[in-house]
Structure formats: C-alpha cells, structure tokens
PyMOL CGO cylinders between C-alpha atoms (Angstrom):
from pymol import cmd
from pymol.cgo import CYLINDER

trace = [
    CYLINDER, 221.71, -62.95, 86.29, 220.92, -66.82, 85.96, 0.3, 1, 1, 1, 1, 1, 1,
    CYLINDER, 220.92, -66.82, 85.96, 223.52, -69.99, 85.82, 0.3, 1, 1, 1, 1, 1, 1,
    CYLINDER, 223.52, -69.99, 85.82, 222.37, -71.41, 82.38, 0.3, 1, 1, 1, 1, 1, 1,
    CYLINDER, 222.37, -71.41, 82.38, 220.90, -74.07, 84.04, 0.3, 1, 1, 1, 1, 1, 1,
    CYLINDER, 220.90, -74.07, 84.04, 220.23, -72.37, 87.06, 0.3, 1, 1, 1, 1, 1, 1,
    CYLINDER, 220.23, -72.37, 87.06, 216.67, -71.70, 88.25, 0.3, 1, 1, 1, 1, 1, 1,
    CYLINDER, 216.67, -71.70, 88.25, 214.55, -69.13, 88.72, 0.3, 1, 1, 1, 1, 1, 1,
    CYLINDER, 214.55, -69.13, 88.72, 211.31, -69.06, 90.55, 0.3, 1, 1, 1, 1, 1, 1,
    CYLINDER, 211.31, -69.06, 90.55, 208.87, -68.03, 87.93, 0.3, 1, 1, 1, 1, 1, 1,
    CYLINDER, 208.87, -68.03, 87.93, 206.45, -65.55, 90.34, 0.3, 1, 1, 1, 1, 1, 1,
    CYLINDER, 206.45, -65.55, 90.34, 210.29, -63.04, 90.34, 0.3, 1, 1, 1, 1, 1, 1,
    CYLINDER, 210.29, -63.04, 90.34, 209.97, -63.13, 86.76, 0.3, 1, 1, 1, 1, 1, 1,
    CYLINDER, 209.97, -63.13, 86.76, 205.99, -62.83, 85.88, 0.3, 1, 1, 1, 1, 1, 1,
    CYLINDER, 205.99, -62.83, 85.88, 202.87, -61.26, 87.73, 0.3, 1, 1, 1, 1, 1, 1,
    CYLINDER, 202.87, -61.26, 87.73, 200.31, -62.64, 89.37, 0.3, 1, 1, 1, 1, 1, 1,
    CYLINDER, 200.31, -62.64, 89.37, 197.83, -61.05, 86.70, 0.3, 1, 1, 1, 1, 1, 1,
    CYLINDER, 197.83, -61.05, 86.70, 197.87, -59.09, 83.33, 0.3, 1, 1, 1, 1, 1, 1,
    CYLINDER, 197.87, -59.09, 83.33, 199.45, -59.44, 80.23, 0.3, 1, 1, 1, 1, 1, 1,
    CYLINDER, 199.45, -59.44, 80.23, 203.24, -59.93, 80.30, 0.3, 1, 1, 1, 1, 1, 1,
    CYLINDER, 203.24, -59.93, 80.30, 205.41, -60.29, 76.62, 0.3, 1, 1, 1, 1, 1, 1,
    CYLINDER, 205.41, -60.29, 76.62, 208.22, -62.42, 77.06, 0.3, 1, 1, 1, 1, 1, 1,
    CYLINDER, 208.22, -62.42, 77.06, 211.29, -62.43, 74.71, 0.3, 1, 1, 1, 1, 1, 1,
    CYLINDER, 211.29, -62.43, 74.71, 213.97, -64.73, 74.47, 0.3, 1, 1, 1, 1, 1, 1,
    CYLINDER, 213.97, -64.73, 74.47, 216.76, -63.53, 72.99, 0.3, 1, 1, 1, 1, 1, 1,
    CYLINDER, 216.76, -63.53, 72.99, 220.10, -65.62, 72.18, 0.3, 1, 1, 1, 1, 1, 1,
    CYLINDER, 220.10, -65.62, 72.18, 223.86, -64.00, 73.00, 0.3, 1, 1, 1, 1, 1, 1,
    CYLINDER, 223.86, -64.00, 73.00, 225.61, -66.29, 70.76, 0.3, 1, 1, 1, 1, 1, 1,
    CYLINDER, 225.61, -66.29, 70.76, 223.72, -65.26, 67.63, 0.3, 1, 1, 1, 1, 1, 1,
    CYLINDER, 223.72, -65.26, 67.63, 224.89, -61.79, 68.38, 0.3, 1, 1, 1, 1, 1, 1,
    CYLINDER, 224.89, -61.79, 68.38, 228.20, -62.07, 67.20, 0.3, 1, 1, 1, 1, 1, 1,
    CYLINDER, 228.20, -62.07, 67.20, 228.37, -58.73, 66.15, 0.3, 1, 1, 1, 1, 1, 1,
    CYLINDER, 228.37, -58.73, 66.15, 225.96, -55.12, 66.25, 0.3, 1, 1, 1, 1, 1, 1,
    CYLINDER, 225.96, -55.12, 66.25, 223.92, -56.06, 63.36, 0.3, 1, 1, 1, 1, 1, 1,
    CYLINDER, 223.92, -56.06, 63.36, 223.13, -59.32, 64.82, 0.3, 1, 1, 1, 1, 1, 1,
    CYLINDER, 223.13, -59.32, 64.82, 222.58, -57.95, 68.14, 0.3, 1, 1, 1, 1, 1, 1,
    CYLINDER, 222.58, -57.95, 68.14, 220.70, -55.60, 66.82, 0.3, 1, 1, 1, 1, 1, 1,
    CYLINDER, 220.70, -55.60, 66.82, 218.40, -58.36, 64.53, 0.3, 1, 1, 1, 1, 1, 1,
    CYLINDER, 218.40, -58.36, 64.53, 217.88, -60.06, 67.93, 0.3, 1, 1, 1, 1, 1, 1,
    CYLINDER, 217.88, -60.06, 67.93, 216.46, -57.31, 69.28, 0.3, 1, 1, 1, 1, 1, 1,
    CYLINDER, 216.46, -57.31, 69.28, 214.11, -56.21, 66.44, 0.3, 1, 1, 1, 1, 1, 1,
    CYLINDER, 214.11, -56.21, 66.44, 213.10, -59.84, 66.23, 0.3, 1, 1, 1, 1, 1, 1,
    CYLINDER, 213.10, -59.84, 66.23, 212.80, -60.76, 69.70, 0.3, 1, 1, 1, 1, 1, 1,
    CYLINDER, 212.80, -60.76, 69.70, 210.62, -57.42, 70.71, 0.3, 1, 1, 1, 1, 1, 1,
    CYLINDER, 210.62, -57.42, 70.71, 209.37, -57.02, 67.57, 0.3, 1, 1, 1, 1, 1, 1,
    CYLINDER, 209.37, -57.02, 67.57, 210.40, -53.62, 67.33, 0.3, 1, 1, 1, 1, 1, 1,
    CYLINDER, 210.40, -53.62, 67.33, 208.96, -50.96, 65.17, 0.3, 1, 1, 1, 1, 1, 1,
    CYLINDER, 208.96, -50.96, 65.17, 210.04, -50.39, 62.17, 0.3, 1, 1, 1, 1, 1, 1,
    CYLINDER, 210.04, -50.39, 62.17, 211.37, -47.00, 62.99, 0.3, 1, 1, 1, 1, 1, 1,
    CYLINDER, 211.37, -47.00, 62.99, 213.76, -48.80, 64.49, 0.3, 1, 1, 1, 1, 1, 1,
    CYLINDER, 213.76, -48.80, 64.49, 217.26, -46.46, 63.96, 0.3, 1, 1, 1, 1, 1, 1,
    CYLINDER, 217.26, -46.46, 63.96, 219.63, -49.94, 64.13, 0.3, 1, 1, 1, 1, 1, 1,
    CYLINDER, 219.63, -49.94, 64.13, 221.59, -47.88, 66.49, 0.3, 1, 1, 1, 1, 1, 1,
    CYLINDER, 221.59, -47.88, 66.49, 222.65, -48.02, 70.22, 0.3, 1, 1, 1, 1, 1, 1,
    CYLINDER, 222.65, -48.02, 70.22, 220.31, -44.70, 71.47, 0.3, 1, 1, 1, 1, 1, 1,
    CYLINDER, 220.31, -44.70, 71.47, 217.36, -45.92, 69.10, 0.3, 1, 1, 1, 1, 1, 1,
    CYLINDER, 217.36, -45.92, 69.10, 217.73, -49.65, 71.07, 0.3, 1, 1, 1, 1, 1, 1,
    CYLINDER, 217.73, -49.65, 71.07, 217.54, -47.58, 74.32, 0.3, 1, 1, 1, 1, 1, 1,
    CYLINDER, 217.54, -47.58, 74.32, 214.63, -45.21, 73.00, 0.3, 1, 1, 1, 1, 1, 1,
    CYLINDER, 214.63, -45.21, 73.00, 212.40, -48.64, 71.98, 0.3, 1, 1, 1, 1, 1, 1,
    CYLINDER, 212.40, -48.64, 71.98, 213.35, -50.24, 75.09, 0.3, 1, 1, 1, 1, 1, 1,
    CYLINDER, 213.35, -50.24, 75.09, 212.29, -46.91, 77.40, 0.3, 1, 1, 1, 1, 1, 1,
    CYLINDER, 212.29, -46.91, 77.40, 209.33, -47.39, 76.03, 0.3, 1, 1, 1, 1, 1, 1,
    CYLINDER, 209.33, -47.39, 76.03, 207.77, -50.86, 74.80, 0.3, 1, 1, 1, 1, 1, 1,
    CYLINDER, 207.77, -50.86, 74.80, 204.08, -49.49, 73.76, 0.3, 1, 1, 1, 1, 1, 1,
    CYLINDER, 204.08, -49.49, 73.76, 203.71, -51.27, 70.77, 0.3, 1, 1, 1, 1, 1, 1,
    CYLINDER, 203.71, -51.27, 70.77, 204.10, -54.52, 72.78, 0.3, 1, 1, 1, 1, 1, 1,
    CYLINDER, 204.10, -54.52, 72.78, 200.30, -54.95, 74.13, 0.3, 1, 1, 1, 1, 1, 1,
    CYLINDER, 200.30, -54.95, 74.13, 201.73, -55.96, 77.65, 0.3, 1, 1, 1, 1, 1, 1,
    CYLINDER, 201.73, -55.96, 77.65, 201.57, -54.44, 81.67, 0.3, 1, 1, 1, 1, 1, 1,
    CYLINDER, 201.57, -54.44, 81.67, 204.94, -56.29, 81.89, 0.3, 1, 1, 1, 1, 1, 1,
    CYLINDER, 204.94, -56.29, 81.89, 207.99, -57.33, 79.58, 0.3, 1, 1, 1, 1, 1, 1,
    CYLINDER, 207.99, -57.33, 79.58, 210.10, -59.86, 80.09, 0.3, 1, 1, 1, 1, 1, 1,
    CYLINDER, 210.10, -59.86, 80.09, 213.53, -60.16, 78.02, 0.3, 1, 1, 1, 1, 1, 1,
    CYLINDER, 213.53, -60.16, 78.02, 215.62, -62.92, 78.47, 0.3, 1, 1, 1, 1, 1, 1,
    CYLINDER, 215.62, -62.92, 78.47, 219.23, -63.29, 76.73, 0.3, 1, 1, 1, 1, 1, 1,
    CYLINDER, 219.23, -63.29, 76.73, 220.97, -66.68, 76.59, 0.3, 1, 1, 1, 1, 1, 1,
    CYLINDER, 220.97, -66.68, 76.59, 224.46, -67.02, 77.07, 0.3, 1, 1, 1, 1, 1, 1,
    CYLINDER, 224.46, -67.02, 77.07, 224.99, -63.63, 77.91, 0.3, 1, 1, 1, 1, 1, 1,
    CYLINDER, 224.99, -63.63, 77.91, 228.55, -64.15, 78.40, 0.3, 1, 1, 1, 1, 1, 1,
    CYLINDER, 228.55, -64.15, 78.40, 228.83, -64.76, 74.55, 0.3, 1, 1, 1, 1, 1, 1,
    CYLINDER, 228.83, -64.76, 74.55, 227.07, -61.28, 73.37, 0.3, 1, 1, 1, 1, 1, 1,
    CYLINDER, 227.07, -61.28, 73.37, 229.38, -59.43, 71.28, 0.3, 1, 1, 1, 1, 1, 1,
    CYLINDER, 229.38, -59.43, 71.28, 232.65, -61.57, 72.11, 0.3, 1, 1, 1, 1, 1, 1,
    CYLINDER, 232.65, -61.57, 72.11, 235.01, -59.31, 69.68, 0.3, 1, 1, 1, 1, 1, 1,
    CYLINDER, 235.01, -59.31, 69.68, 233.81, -55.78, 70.34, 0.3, 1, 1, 1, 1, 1, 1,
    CYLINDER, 233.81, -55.78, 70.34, 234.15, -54.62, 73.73, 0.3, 1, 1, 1, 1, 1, 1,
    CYLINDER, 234.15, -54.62, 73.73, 232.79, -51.14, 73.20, 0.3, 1, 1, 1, 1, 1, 1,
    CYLINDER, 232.79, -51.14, 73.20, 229.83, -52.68, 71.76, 0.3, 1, 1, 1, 1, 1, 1,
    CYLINDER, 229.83, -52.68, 71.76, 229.34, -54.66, 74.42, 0.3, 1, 1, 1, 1, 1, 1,
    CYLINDER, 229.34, -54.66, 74.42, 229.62, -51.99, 76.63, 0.3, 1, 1, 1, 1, 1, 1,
    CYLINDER, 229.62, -51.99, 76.63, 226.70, -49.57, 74.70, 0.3, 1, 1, 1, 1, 1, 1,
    CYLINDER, 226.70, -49.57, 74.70, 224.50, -52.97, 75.03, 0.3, 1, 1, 1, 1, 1, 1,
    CYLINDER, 224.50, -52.97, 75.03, 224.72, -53.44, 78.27, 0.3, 1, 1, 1, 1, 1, 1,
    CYLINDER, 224.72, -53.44, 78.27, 225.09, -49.62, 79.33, 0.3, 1, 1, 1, 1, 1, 1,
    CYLINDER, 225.09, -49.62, 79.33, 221.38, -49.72, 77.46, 0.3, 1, 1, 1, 1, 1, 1,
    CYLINDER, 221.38, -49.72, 77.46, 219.95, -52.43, 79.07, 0.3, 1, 1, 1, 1, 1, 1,
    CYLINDER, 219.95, -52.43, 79.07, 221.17, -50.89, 82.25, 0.3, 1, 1, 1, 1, 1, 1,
    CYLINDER, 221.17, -50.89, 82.25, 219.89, -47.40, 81.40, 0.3, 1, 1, 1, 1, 1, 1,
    CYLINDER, 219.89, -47.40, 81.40, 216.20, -48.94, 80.16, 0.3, 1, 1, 1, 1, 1, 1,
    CYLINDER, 216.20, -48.94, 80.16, 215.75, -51.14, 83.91, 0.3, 1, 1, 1, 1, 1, 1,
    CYLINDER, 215.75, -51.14, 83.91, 216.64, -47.54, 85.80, 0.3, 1, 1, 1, 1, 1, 1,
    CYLINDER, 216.64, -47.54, 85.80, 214.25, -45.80, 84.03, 0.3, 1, 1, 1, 1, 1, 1,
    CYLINDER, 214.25, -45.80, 84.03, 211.38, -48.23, 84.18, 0.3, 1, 1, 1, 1, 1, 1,
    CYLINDER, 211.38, -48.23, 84.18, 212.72, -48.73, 87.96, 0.3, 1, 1, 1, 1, 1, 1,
    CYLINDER, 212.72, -48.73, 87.96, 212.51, -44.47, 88.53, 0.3, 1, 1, 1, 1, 1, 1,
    CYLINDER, 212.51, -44.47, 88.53, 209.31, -44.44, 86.46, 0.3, 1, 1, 1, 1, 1, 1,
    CYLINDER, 209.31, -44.44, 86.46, 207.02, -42.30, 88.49, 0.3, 1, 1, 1, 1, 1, 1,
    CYLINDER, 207.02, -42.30, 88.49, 203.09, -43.17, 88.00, 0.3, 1, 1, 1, 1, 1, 1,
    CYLINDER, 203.09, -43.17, 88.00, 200.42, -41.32, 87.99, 0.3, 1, 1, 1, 1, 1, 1,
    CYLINDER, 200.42, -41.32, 87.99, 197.74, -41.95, 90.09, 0.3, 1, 1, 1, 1, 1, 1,
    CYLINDER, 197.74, -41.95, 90.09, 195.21, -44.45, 88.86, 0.3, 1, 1, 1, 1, 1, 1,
    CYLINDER, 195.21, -44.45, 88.86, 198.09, -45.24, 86.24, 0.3, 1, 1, 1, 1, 1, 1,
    CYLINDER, 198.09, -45.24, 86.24, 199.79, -48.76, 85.82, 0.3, 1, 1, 1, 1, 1, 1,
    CYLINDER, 199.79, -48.76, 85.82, 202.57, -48.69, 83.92, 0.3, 1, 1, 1, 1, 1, 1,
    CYLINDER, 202.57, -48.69, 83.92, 204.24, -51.70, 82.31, 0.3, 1, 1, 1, 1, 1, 1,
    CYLINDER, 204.24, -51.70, 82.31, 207.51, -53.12, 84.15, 0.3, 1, 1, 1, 1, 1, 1,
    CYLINDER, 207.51, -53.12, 84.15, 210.69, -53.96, 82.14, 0.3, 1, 1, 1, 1, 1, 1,
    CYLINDER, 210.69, -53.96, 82.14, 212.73, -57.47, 83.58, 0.3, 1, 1, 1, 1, 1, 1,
    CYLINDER, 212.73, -57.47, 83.58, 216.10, -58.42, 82.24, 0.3, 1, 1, 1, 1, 1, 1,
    CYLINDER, 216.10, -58.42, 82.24, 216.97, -61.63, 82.94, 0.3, 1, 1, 1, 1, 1, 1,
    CYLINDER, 216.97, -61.63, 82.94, 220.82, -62.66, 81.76, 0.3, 1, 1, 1, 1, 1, 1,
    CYLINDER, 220.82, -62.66, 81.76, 221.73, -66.48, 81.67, 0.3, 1, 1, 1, 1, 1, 1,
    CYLINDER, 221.73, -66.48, 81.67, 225.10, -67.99, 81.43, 0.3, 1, 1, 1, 1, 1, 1,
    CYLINDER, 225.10, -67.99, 81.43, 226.95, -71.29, 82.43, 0.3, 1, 1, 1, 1, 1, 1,
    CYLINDER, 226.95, -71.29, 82.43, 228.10, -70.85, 85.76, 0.3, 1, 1, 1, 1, 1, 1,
    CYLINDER, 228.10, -70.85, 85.76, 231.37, -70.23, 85.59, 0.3, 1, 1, 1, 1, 1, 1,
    CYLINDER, 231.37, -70.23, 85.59, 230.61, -67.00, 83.62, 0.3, 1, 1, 1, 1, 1, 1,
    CYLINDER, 230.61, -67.00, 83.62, 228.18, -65.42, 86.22, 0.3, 1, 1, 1, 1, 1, 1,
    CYLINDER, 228.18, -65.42, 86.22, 230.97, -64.15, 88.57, 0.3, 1, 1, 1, 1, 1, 1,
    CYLINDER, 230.97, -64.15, 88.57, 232.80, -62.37, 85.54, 0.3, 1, 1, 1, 1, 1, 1,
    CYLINDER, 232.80, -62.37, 85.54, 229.65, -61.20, 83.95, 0.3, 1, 1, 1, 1, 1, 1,
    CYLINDER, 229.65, -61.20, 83.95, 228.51, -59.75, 87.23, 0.3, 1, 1, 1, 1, 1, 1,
    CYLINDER, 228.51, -59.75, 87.23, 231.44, -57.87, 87.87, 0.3, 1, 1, 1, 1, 1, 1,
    CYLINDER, 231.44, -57.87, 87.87, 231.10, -56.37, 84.48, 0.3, 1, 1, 1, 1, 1, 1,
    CYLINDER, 231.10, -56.37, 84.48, 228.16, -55.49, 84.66, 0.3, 1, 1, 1, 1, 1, 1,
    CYLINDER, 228.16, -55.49, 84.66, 228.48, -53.79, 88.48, 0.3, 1, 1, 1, 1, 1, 1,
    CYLINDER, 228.48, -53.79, 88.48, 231.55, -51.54, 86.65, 0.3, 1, 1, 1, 1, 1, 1,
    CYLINDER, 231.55, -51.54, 86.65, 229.48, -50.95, 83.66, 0.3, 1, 1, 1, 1, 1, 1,
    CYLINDER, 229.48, -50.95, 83.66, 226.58, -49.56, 86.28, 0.3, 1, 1, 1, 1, 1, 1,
    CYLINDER, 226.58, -49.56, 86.28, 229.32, -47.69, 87.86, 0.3, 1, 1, 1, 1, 1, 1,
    CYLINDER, 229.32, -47.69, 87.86, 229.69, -45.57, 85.02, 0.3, 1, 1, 1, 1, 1, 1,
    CYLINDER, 229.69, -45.57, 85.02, 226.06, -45.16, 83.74, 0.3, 1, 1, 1, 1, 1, 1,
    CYLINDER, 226.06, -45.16, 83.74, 224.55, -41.99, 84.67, 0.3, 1, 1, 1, 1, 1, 1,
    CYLINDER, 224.55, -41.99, 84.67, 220.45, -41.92, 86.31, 0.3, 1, 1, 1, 1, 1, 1,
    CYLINDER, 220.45, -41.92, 86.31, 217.85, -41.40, 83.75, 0.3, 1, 1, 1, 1, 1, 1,
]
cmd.load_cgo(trace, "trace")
C-alpha cells in the first residue's frame, strides 16, 4: 500500500528484464460492482468470458494468460474510495485480490518454467493507509490459502 503521493522505488514494482503489463485502475470510478467490475475488464483487458462476477474476477486474475506478460502489475488509485457504499462488496474485492497475490505467491514452478508474477499496488492519501491496512490485515485474516 502507497500514500497517494507517496513513492515507490520502481525496481519493487518492475523486473529487471521481460515483459511486464501494467494496469492502472481508479477506486473512485468504482462506485459500485458494475463499475468495479468495468475497471477491471478495462484495465486488464479481460476476456470476454468474463462472468461480471466476484469468482470469475478471481478466476481471470489466477490466471492472466491472455495478457502477453512474465509480470503484471495492477495499480488502483484511491483505494480507500473502492466501493464506498457496499461493504460486502468491498470485502469479495479485496478478499480476491488477496486470494489472486497468494496464489501467484504459492505458485509452484516447474523446472525450466517461468511463470508470470502478479503485484498489487494500492494508493491512497495518507491518512487512509493506516485504516486501509488494517482492513485489509482482517480481511487476510479470514481468507483461506489457495
């Protein structure tokens, strides 16, 4: 998580070498599930089997293939603003986003095999990181390993 005008050193975020797919996505455009889920589609140009639902957002995001990219980078701006009126979606979003950085963390590879690395990066003004955070830590609390 990144103060809004925090910074961030940009060798955490991208490799050395190979093809990385960046994605900037805006929290204050997702007012509400459609929206977040427009961002989304837009932002990772997702496939258009797409289901528009929380576990098809988590299948597309487990698995990023269409993107031609070793590494994906999705950013969301003012984080803090996602969803401001529906906690339980809130909750499935970030429970997903979450669930999709364990599994590409728990990813085992096969040898000889690169596969492609999944960064979230959440920015907010700074007064919003502490509260953010410690959503987030109770929302990891609860989601079970992939």
């Amino acid at each position: 998580m990144v103060p809004e005008h925090g910074a961030v050193p940009v060798d955490l975020l991208f490799p050395a070498t190979g093809r990385t797919y960046a994605a900037r996505l805006d929290g204050r455009e997702m007012r509400d599930t459609d929206a977040a889920f427009r961002q989304f589609y837009d932002g990772l140009r997702l496939p258009d089997y797409f289901g528009w639902n929380w576990n098809a957002l988590y299948d597309c995001l487990r698995d990023l293939n269409w993107l031609p990219a070793d590494r994906h980078v999705l950013i969301i701006e003012a984080a803090d603003e996602v969803l401001p009126d529906d906690a339980s979606g809130r909750w499935a979003l970030f429970t997903c986003l979450l669930r999709a950085g364990k599994r590409w963390s728990y990813t085992q590879k096969p040898e000889g095999v690169e596969l492609g690395r999944l960064v979230v990066v959440l920015s907010c003004d700074a007064a919003s990181v502490a509260p953010l955070k410690e959503q987030l830590r109770s929302y990891l609390e609860e989601t079970p390993r992939p």
